[in-house]
N, C-alpha and C positions, 0 to 999 in steps of 0.2 A: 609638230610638223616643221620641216625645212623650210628656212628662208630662202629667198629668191637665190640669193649669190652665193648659198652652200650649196645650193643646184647648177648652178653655171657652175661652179669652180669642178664639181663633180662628173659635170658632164664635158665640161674641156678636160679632163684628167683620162675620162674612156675615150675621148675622143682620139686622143694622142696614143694610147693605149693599142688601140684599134688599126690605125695607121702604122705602127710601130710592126703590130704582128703580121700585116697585111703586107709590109719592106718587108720583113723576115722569109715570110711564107713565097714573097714572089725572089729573092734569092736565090732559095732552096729549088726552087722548082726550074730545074737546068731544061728539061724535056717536058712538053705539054702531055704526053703521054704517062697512064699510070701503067700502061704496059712494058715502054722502056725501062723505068727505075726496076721493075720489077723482075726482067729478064736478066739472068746470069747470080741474081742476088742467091740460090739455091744451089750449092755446091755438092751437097751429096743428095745423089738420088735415091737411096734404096733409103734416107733416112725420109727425105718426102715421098716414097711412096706408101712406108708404113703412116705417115701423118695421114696421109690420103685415104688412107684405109680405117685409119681411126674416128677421122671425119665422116666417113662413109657409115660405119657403125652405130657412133654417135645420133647420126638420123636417124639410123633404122631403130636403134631402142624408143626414141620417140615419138614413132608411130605407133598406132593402135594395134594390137596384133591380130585383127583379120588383113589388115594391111602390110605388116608383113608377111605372111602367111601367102597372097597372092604377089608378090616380088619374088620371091624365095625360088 
């Protein structure tokens, strides 16, 4: 088992650690919103609507197929 001050020194180490990523993270973050960052970031549409549709697909194979059956 750990001594006491291999645990202090570990736990000051996440601590700064912690705080470090917490500066970073509030940096980064210009706009409280996650719907600004994410508006205009998609330049072509006909490439996300096929995503959309993949997406969409992707669901439906993972339903049970009386389930989809009644979507369809």
């Amino acid at each position: 088992m750990l001594d006491e001050a291999t645990l202090e020194h570990r736990l000051a180490t996440l601590e700064q650690e912690v705080a470090e990523l917490k500066r970073k993270s509030d940096n980064n973050s210009t706009s409280s919103s996650w719907l600004d960052k994410l508006i205009g970031s998609i330049s072509d549409e006909s490439t996300f609507l096929k995503v959309l549709e993949y997406g969409r697909s992707f669901r439906q194979a993972d339903k049970p197929i009386d389930e989809r059956d009644e979507q369809a």
